[in-house]
N, C-alpha and C positions, 0 to 999 in steps of 0.2 A: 825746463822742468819746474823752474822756481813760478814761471809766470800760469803755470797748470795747479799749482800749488795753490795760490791763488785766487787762484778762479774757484777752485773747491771749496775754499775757505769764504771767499764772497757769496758762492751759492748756498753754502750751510747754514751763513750766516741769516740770507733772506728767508731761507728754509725754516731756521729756527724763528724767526720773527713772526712770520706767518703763524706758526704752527703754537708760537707760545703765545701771542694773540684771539689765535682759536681759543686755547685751552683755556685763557681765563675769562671771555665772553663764556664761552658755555660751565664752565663753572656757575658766575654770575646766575645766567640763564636756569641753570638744575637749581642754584640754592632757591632762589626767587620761589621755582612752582615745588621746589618740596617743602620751603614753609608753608605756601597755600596747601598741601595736603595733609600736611601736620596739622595744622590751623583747622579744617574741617568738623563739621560736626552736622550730626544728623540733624534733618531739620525736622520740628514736632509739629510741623503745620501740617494737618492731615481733614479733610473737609470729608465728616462720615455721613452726609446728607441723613434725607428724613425719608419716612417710608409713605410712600406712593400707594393709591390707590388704586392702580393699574395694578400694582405689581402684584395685589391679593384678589385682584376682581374676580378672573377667574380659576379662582380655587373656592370662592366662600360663593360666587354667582356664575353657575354653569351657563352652559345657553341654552338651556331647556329648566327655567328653574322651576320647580314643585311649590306649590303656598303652603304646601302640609310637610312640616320634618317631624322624623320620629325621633329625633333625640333625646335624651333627658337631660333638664337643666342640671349645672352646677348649682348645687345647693350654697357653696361656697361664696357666692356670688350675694347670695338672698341675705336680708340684715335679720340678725342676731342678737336676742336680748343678751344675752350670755358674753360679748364680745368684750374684751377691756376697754376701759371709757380713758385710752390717752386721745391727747387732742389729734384732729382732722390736717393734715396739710389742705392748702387751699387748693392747692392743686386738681385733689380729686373730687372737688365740689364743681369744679370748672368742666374735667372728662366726664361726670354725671351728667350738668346742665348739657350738654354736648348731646350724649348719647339720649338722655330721655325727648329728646328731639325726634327721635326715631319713634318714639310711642305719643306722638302728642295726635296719629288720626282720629282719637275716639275716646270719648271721656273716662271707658272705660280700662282702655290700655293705658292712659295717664295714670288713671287712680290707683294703678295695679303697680305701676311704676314706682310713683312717688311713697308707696306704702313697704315697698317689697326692697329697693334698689336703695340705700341710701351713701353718702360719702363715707361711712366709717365703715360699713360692710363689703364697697368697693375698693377703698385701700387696702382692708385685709386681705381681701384674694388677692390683688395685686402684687405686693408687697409678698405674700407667702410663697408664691407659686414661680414669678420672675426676678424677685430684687433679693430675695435671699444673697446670692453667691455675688453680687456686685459690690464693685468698691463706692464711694461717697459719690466722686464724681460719673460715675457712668451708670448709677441709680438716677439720679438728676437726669440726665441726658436723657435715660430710658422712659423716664414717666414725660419727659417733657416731649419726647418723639410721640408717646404716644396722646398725649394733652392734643398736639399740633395736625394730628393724623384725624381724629374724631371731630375738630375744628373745622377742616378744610371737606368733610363728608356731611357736616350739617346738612345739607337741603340736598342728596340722592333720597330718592326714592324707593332702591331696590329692597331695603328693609320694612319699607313699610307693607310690601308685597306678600309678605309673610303672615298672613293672617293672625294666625294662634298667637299670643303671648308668650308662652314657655317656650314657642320655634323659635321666637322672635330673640328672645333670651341668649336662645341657646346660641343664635348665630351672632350677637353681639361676643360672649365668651370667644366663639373659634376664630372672629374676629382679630380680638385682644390677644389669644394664640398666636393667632400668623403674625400678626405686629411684631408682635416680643420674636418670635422664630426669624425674622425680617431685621430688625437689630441685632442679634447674637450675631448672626451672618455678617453682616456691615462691621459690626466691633471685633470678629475673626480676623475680617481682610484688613481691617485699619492695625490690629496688633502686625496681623503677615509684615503689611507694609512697611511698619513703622522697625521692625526687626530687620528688613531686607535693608533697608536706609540705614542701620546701625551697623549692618555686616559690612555694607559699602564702605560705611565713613573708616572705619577703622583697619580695612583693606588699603585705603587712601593712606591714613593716617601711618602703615606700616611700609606703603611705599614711597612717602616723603623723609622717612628714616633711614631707609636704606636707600635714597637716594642721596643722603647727605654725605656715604662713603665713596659716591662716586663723584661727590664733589672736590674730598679730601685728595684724592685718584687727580681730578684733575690740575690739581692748584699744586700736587708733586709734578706731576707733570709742567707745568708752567714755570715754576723753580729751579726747575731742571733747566727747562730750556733759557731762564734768565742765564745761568749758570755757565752753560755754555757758550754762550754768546760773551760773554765778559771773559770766559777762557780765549774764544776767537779775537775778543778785542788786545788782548794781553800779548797774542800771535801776531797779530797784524802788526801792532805798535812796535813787535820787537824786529820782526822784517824792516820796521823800515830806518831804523836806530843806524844800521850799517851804511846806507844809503845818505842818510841824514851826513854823516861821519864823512865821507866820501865827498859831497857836497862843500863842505867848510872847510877840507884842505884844498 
């Protein structure tokens, strides 16, 4: 009976070792990746590209285009003695030189240009119509996507197909429209994005916290089984007190 005794107590013994070994590797292991969850943080690296010339082809250039539009120009566009005289960003003396590119086939759409189109009365529309509701940095952004848009379109041809002036106009304006409609959308998904990546981090961030009670869970558990095991050693030592005694007489 004693040597069953024994045995049980040896088996619990390794039992317990194993088993409080486990527990405190995986402790280890849980605290480790729930500081890394704790520790997360969204990342603000978000790449909103610039807007493509594909992307508005055809909507501003069907495939049957007409040389004659009926539309009527924005007058807003046209320069205005009446405008307040603050100073020009260079900026939009850059998207003019860009765009009046588009009217340089004929001296006379030049002159009509240079006379009609100027940097102070293109800011205004600009500025009025799209940068109102923007903060500091995504006005920047938005004039610079579209600085970078009329840049890379210098030498197409389809505007200059446009006969009329005022068509020619007009389709610069719907132009500048789809732009800006082409940014809102890109600045949409980049907030989506950048909010989806905050819901994450902080999903993370609430399961490295609640993983740290399952750390506390295990390190009672390994405690315990220290605990035991030094009760078993206590057991053993005293089995063999009698034996020992036995021996020496």
């Amino acid at each position: 009976m004693e040597k069953i005794e024994n045995l049980i107590i040896a088996v619990s013994r390794y039992f317990l070792i194993i088993f409080g070994a486990v527990s405190l590797i995986g402790a280890l292991v849980l605290l480790v990746y729930s500081l890394v969850l704790i520790s997360d943080k969204p990342s603000k690296n978000y790449n909103q590209g610039e807007t493509s010339f594909l992307d508005i082809e055809q909507l501003i250039f069907p495939s049957q285009l007409n040389t004659t539009r009926q539309e009527t120009i924005d007058e807003g566009l046209i320069d205005s003695e009446d405008q307040n005289l603050q100073p020009v960003d260079t900026i939009y003396f850059q998207i003019r030189k860009s765009i009046s590119l588009h009217f340089n086939d004929s001296d006379e759409n030049s002159k009509k240009f240079n006379t009609r189109i100027t940097p102070r009365s293109l800011s205004s529309y600009i500025e009025t119509n799209y940068l109102t509701y923007l903060d500091f940095n995504n006005k920047n952004a938005a004039i610079n996507n579209l600085a970078n848009f009329f840049r890379t379109i210098e030498n197409r041809l389809e505007y200059k197909r446009v006969g009329d002036f005022d068509s020619r106009i007009e389709l610069i304006t719907e132009t500048i429209d789809l732009v800006f409609e082409d940014f809102y959308a890109r600045l949409d998904a980049k907030e989506d994005e950048i909010n989806k990546r905050s819901i994450e981090s902080a999903s993370k961030n609430a399961e490295g916290y609640a993983n740290l009670t399952r750390v506390l869970y295990l390190i009672a558990i390994y405690a315990a089984a220290v605990l035991y095991l030094m009760i078993f050693k206590v057991e053993i030592d005293l089995r063999r007190i009698p034996k020992a005694i036995e021996k020496n007489e």
